[in-house]
BATIKOL-591056 format. One line per field, with one value per residue (C-alpha): z, y, x; residue in one letter. Coordinates in steps of 0.2 Angstrom, whole numbers, plus 5000, padded with zeros to 4 digits. Example, Ala and Ser with C-alpha at 12.3 -4.5 7.8 and 13.67 -1.06 7.14 Angstrom:
2
up = (5039 / 5036)
north = (4978 / 4995)
east = (5062 / 5068)
vexvo = (A / S)
This chain:
528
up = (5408 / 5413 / 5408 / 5400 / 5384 / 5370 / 5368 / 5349 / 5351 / 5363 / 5350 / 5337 / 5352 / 5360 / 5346 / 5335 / 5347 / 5351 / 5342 / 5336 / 5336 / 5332 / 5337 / 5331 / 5339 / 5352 / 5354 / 5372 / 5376 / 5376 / 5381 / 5390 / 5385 / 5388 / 5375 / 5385 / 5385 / 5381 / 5397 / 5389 / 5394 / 5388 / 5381 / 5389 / 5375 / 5377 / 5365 / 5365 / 5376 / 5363 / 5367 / 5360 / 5363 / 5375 / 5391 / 5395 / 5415 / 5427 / 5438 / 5423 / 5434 / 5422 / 5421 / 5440 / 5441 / 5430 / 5441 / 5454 / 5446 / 5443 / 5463 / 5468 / 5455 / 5462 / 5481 / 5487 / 5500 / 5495 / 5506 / 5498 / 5487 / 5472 / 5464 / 5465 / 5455 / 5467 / 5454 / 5437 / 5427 / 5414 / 5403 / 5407 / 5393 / 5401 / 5391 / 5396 / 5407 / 5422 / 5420 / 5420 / 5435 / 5445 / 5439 / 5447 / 5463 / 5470 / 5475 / 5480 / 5463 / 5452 / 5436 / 5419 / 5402 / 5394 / 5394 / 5409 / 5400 / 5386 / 5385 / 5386 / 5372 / 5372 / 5390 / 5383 / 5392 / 5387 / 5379 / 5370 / 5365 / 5344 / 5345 / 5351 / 5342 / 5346 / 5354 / 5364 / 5381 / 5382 / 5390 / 5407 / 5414 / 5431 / 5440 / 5455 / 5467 / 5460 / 5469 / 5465 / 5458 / 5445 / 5445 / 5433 / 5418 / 5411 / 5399 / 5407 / 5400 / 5407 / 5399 / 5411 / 5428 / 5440 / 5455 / 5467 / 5482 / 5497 / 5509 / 5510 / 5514 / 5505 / 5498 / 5488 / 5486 / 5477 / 5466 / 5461 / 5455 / 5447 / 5436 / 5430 / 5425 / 5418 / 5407 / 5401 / 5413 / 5423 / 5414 / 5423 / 5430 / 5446 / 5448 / 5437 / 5448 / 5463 / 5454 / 5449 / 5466 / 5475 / 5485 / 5476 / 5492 / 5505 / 5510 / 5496 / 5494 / 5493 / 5497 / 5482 / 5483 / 5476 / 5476 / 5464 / 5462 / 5448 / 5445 / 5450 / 5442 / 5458 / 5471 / 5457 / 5463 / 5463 / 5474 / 5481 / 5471 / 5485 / 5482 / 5467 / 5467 / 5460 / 5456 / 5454 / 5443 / 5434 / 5424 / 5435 / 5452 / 5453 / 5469 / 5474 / 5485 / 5487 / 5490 / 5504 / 5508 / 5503 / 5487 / 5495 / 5496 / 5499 / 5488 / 5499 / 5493 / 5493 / 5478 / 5472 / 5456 / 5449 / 5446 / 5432 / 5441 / 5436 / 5440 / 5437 / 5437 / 5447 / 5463 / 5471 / 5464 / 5448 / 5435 / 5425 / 5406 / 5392 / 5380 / 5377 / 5382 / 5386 / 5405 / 5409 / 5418 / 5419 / 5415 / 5424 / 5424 / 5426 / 5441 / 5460 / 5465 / 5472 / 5462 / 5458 / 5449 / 5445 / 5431 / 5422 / 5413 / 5396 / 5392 / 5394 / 5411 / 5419 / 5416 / 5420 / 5439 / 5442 / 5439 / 5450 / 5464 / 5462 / 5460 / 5477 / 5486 / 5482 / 5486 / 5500 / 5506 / 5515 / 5503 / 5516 / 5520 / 5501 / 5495 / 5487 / 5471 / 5473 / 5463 / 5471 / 5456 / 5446 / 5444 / 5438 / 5422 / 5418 / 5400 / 5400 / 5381 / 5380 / 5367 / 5366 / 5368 / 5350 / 5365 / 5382 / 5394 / 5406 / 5404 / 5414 / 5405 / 5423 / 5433 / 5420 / 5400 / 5388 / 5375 / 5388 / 5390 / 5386 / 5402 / 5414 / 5414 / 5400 / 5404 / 5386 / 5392 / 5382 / 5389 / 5404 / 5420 / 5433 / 5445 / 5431 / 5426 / 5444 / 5444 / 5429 / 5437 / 5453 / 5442 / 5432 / 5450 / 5458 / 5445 / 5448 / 5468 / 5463 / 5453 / 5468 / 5480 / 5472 / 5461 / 5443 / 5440 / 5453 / 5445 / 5427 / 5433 / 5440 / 5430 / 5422 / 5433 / 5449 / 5446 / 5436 / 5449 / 5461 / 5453 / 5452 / 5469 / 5476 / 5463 / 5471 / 5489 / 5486 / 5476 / 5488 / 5502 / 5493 / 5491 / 5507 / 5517 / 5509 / 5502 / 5514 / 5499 / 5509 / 5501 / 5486 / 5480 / 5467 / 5460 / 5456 / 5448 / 5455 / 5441 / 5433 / 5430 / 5421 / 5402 / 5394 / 5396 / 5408 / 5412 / 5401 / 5410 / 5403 / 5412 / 5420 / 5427 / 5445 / 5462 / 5468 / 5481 / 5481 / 5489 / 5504 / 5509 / 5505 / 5514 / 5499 / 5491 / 5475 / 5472 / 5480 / 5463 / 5453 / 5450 / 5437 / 5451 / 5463 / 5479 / 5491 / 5508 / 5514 / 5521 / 5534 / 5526 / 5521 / 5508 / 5518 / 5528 / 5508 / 5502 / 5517 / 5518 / 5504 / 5488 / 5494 / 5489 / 5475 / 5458 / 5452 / 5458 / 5465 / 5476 / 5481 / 5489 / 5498 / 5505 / 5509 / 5518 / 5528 / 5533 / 5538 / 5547 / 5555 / 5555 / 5537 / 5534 / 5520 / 5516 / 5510 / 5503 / 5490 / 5487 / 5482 / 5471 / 5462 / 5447 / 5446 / 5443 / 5428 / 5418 / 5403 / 5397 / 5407 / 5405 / 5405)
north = (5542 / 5555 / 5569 / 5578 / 5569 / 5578 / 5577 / 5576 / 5557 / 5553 / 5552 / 5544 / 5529 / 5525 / 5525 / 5515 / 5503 / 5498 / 5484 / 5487 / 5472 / 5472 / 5460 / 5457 / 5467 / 5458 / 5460 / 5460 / 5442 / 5444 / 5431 / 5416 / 5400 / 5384 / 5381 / 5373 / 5386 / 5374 / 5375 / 5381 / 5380 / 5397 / 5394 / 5407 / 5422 / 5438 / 5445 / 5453 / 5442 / 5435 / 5433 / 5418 / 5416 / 5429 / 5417 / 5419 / 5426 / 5418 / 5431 / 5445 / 5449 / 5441 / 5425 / 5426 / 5431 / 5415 / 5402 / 5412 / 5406 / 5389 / 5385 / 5393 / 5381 / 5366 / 5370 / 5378 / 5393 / 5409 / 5420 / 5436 / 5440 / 5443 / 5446 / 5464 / 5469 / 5474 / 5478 / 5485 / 5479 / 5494 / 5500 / 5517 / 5523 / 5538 / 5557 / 5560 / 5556 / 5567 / 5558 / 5539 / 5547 / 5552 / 5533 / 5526 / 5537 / 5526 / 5511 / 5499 / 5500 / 5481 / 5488 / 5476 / 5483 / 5468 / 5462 / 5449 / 5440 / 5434 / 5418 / 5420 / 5407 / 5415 / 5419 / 5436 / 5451 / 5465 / 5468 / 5484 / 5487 / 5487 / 5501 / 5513 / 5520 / 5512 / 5526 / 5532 / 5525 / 5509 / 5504 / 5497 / 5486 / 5485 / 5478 / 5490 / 5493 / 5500 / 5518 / 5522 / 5538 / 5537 / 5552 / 5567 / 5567 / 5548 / 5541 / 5525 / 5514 / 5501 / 5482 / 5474 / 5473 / 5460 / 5451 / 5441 / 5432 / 5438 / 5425 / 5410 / 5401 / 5385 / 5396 / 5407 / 5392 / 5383 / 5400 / 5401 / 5380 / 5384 / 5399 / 5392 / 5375 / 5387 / 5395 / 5381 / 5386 / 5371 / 5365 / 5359 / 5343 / 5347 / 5359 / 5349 / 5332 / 5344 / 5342 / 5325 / 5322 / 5329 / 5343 / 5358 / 5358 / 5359 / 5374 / 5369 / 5387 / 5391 / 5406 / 5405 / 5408 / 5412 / 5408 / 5420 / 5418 / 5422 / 5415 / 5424 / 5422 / 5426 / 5415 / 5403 / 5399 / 5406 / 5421 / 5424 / 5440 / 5451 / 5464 / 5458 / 5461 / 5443 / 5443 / 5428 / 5430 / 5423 / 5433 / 5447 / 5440 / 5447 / 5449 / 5452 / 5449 / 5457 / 5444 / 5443 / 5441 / 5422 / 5427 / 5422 / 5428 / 5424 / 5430 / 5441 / 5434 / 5415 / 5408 / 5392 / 5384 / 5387 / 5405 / 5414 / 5420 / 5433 / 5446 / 5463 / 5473 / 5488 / 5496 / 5511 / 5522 / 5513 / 5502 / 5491 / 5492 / 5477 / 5491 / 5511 / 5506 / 5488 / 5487 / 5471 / 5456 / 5437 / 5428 / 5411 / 5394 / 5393 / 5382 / 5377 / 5374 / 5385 / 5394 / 5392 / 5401 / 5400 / 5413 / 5409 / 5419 / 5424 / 5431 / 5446 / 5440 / 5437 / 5456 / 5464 / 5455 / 5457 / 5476 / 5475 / 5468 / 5482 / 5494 / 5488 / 5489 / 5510 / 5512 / 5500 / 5492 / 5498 / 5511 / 5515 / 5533 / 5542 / 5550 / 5537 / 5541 / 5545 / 5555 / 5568 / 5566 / 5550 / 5534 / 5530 / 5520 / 5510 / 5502 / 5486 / 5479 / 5459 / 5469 / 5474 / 5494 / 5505 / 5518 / 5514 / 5499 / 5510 / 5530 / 5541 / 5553 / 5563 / 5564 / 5568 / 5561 / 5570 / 5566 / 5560 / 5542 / 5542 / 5532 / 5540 / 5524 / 5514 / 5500 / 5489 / 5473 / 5455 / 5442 / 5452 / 5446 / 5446 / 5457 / 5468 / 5471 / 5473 / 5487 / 5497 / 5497 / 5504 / 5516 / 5525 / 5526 / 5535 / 5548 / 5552 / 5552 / 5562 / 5575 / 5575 / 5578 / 5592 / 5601 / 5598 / 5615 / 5616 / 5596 / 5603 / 5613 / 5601 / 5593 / 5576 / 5569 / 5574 / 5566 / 5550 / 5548 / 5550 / 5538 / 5525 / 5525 / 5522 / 5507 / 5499 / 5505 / 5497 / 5482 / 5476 / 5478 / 5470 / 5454 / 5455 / 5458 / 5456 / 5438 / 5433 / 5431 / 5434 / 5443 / 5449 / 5464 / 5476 / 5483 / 5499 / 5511 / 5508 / 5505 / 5521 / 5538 / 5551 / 5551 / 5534 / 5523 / 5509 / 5495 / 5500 / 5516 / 5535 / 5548 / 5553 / 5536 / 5542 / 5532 / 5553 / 5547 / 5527 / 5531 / 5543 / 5527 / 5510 / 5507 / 5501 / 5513 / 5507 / 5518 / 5501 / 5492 / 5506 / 5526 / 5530 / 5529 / 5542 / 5543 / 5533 / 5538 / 5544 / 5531 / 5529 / 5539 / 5532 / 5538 / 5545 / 5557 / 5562 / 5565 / 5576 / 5584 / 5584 / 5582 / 5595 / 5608 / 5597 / 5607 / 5602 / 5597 / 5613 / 5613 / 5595 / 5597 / 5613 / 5603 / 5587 / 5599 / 5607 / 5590 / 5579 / 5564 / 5549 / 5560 / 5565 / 5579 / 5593 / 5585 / 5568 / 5577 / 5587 / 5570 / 5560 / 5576 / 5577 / 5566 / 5575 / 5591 / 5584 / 5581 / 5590 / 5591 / 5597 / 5587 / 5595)
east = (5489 / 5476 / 5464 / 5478 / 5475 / 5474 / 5454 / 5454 / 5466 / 5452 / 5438 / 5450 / 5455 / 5439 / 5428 / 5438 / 5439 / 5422 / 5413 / 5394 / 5383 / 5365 / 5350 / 5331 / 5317 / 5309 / 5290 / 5279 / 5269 / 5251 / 5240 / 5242 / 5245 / 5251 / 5268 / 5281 / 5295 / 5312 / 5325 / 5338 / 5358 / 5365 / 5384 / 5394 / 5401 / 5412 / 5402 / 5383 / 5369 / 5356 / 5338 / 5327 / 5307 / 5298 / 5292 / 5276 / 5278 / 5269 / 5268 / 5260 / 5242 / 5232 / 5241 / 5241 / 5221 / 5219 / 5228 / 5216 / 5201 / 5206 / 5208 / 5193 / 5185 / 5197 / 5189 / 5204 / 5198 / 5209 / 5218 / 5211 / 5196 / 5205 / 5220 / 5226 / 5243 / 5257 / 5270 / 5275 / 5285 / 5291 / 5307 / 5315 / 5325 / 5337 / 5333 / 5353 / 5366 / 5359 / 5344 / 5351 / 5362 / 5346 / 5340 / 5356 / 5352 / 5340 / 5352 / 5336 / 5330 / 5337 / 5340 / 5343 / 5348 / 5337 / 5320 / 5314 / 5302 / 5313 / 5326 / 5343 / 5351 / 5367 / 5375 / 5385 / 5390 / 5383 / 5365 / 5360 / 5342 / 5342 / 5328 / 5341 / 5357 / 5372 / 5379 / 5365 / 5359 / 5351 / 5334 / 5332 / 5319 / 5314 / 5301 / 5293 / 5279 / 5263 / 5265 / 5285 / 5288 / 5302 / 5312 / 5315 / 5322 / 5315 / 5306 / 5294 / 5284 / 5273 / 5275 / 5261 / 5255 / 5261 / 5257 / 5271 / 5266 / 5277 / 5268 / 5274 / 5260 / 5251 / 5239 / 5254 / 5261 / 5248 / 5246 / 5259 / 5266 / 5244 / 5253 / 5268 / 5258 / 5246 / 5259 / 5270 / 5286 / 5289 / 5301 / 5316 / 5318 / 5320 / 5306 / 5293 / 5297 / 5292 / 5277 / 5275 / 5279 / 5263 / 5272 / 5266 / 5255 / 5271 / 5280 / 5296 / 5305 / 5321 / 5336 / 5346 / 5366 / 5382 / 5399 / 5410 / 5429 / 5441 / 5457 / 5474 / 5490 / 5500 / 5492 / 5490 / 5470 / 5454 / 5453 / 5436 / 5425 / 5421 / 5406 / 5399 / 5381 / 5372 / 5355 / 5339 / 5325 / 5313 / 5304 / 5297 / 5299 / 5319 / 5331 / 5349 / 5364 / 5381 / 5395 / 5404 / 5425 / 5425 / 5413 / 5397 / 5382 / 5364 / 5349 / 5337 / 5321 / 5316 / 5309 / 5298 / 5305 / 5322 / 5330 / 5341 / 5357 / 5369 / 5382 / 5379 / 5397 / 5391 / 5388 / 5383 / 5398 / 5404 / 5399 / 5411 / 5406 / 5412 / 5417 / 5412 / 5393 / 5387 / 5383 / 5395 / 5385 / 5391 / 5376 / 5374 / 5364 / 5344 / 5343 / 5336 / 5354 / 5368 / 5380 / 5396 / 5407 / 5425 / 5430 / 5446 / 5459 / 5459 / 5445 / 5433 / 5423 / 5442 / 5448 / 5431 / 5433 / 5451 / 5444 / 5430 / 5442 / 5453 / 5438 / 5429 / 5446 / 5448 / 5429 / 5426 / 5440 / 5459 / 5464 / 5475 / 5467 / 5468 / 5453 / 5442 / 5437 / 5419 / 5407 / 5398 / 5386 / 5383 / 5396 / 5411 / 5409 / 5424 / 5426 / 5436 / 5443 / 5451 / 5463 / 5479 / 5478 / 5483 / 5492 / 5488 / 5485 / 5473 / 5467 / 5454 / 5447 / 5442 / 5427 / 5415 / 5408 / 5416 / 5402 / 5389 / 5388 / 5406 / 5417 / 5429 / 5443 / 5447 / 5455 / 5463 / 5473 / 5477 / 5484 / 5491 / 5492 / 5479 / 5492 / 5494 / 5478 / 5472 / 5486 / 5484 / 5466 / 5473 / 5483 / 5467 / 5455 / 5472 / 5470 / 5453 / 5454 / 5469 / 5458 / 5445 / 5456 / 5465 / 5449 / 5450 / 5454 / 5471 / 5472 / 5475 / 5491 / 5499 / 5517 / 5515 / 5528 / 5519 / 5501 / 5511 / 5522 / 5508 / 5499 / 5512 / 5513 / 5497 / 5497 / 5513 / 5504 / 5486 / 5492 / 5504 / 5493 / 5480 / 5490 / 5501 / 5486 / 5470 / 5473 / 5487 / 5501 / 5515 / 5532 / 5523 / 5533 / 5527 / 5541 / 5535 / 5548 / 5562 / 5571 / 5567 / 5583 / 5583 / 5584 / 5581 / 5566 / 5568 / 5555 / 5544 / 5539 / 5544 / 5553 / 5536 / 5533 / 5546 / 5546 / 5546 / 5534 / 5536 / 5555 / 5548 / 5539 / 5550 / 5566 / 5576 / 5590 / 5590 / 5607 / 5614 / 5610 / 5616 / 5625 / 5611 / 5596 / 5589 / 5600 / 5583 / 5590 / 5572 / 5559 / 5544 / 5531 / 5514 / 5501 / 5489 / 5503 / 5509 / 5490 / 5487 / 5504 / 5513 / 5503 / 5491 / 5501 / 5514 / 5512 / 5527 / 5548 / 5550 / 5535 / 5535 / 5556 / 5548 / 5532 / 5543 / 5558 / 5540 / 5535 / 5549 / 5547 / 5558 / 5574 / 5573 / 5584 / 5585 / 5602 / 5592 / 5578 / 5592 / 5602 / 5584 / 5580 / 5597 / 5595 / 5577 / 5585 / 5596 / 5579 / 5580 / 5565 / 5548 / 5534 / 5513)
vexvo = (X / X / X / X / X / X / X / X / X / X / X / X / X / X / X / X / X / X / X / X / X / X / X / X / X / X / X / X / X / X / X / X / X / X / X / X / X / X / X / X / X / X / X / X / X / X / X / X / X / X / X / X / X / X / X / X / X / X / X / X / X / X / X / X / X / X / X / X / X / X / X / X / X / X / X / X / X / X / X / X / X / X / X / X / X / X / X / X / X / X / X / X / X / X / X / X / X / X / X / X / X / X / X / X / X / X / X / X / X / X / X / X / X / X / X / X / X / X / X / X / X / X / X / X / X / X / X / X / X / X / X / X / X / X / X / X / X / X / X / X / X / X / X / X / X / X / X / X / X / X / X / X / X / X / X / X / X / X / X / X / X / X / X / X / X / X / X / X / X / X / X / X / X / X / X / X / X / X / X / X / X / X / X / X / X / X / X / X / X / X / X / X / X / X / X / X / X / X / X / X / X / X / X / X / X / X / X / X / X / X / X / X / X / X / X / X / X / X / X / X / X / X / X / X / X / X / X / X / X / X / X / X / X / X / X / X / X / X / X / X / X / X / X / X / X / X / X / X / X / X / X / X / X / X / X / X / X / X / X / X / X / X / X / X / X / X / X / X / X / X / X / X / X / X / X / X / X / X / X / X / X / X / X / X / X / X / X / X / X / X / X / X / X / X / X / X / X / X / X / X / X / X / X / X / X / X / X / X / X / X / X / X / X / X / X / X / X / X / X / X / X / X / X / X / X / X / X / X / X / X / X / X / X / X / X / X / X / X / X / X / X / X / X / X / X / X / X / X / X / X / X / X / X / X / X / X / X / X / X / X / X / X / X / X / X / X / X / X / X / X / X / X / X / X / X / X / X / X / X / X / X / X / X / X / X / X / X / X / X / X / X / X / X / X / X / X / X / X / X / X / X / X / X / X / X / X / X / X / X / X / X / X / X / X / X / X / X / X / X / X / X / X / X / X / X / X / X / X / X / X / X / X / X / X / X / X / X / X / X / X / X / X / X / X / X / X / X / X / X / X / X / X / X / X / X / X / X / X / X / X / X / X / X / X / X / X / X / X / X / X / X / X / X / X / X / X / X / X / X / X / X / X / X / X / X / X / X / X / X / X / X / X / X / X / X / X / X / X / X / X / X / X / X / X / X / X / X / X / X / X / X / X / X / X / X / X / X / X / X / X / X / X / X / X / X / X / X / X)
């Protein structure tokens, strides 16, 4: 399905399937103080991520200045005559979508949609700020240099002033073990026997790291989660990491004492949302050790990474020469839904937000399979490199059967390839629509839903199977010499036989061409 959808269903569809949840107001820490923050293991939820007790951060300037004051009275000779903040930790709340896309521009910036100095008690995937509307855009928090100029069309607010060692030196050290005894935040076992132990003296940092996979239903294992972007913090102190073909990554900043990890479902050119609105992040463990992760099917987290994998493959990986689907302004924002859709599996609503914070691709799939989630994915981002290649306004002319057709293609293309050669599962076979003719529905696709462009490139005749399919004499192509020669100028049937008969290949002849178009021309009905 594509951006011919009649805009007034569009309203009705997504907006009656998102899910409001609302939480208490969270109030800033002020002073310093000593309460033992309990270490709390989150349970994991599909639903909104619940905050508990704001933390006292040991790295706020004053907190930090404190811990300062005790060494110098403890005999310990500083580094540096005092303690100067070299961060700020503040919220931006977006004034509109050109404004959060201008945010989103600077891809160095570690953006969260929740607070940093507040517990996490329940591990959900998705936060949105109660002090906003439901539909509007949410508050992010960031923590950044002193001097960085945020750009136009944001509202910032400062939280507090911060100051993060980035020496690792016994000094910093001691500083730093001082200010998280100072405010109650050694609290895990393995960081506070560090302490019990003497060696808060010692050089004892550490690089966290991640392992991410997700289960597949076709290789029947856990398939490695390339491109995810995994970040560690506590508090203020924050840093990141983008996973790498076996799912692993390392963090890019060391750390003393145990670190919240997480995955936050976006990159540079997309971001994958739980729902219309909620920012989608799987929340992990507090801990000094390594991560991993194995997500398994059936819920929420499993659909938004089988989506991602798809995603990173059209934007970063072999996409086998198409046009990739990218924005020349702003990201892609994908909704994912664990429910069964009220009219469609996947849609993409074009290149741009309809009612501003409104997401380009839906995708609404329960209890699917992993292949056929990773496909309908495929599916939705081959319209919108469609649109982008074409021009929205020469993509609007186009017939139904021409940009389905298309997009079914580059779905039986990309996923094949993706589990044939990406992940090594040999003999995988998407089946495509092959099993579609003329007048009935068949496989659960609709007349639209051809193998127009899927049989210029296989080497099967399904007429072999049966009288009532296309005549598949043709093979030899690939998608990037179609996108290039053919599409480019494919409006409709008529057009696409006089592109293919312009640019023949392998021996084709205009004999073939009018045999594979025949049961085309005995469509009654034309589809716009």
């Amino acid at each position: 399905m594509n951006t011919k959808i009649i805009q007034q269903t569009f309203t009705l569809i997504l907006f009656g399937s998102i899910v409001l949840f609302g939480c208490k107001k969270n109030e800033v820490a002020t002073a310093i103080s000593g309460k033992m923050h309990k270490s709390l293991e989150a349970p994991q939820s599909d639903d909104e991520i619940i905050l508990g007790d704001s933390i006292n951060d040991p790295y706020r300037i004053d907190n930090m200045r404190a811990a300062y004051d005790l060494l110098i009275n403890e005999g310990v000779a500083p580094l540096i005559p005092s303690i100067e903040p070299n961060y700020r930790y503040v919220k931006i709340l977006p004034d509109n979508e050109e404004g959060l896309d201008n945010l989103e521009a600077d891809t160095n910036l570690l953006l969260f949609d929740f607070p940093l100095h507040y517990e996490i008690i329940v591990n959900g995937v998705y936060y949105h700020d109660p002090t906003v509307t439901d539909s509007a855009l949410n508050w992010f928090y960031a923590v950044v240099p002193c001097n960085y100029v945020f750009p136009t069309g944001n509202t910032v607010e400062d939280i507090y002033e911060v100051f993060i060692p980035e020496e690792n030196t016994d000094f910093y050290n001691q500083l730093e073990t001082k200010s998280y005894l100072l405010t109650g935040n050694l609290t895990d076992e393995g960081d506070y026997s560090e302490i019990s132990a003497g060696q808060q003296q010692g050089n004892t940092r550490f690089i966290p790291s991640a392992t991410i996979q997700v289960y597949d239903d076709v290789v029947r294992d856990y398939i490695p989660v390339q491109g995810a972007k995994v970040t560690a913090r506590y508090c203020t102190k924050t840093a990141s990491g983008i996973t790498d073909a076996y799912g692993f990554c390392t963090i890019n900043k060391s750390f003393k004492y145990s670190v919240n990890y997480a995955i936050k479902w976006e990159r540079a050119y997309w971001d994958i949302r739980k729902g219309a609105l909620g920012q989608a992040y799987y929340n992990g463990p507090k801990t000094k050790n390594s991560w991993n992760l194995d997500i398994d099917t059936g819920g929420i987290s499993s659909i938004i990474a089988i989506v991602h994998c798809a995603t990173y493959k059209f934007y970063y990986g072999n996409c086998l020469g198409i046009q990739r689907p990218i924005l020349n302004i702003g990201k892609t924002k994908i909704s994912c839904y664990n429910k069964n859709p009220k009219l469609f599996s996947g849609c993409c609503w074009g290149t741009w937000s309809l009612l501003g914070v409104i997401p380009d691709i839906n995708i609404a799939l329960k209890g699917q399979s992993t292949c056929n989630i990773f496909r309908a994915a495929i599916h939705e981002l081959a319209h919108q490199s469609h649109l982008l290649y074409m021009g929205q306004s020469t993509y609007s002319q186009l017939a139904k059967e021409i940009y389905e057709s298309w997009a079914d293609a580059v779905e039986w293309s990309l996923t094949n390839h993706y589990y044939n050669n990406d992940l090594g599962h040999t003999n995988f076979q998407h089946p495509g629509s092959q099993t579609w003719h003329p007048g009935t529905m068949s496989g659960g696709h609709t007349k639209c839903y051809t193998p127009l462009f899927i049989d210029l490139m296989d080497d099967t005749n399904q007429r072999n199977d049966s009288i009532v399919y296309p005549n598949d004499m043709i093979s030899g192509y690939t998608l990037q010499y179609i996108q290039n020669n053919i599409l480019s100028t494919t409006y409709g049937l008529t057009s696409f036989r006089t592109a293919l008969k312009n640019h023949k290949i392998n021996g084709t002849t205009d004999a073939q061409i009018d045999s594979l178009m025949a049961m085309y021309w005995g469509q009654i009905y034309v589809w716009r």
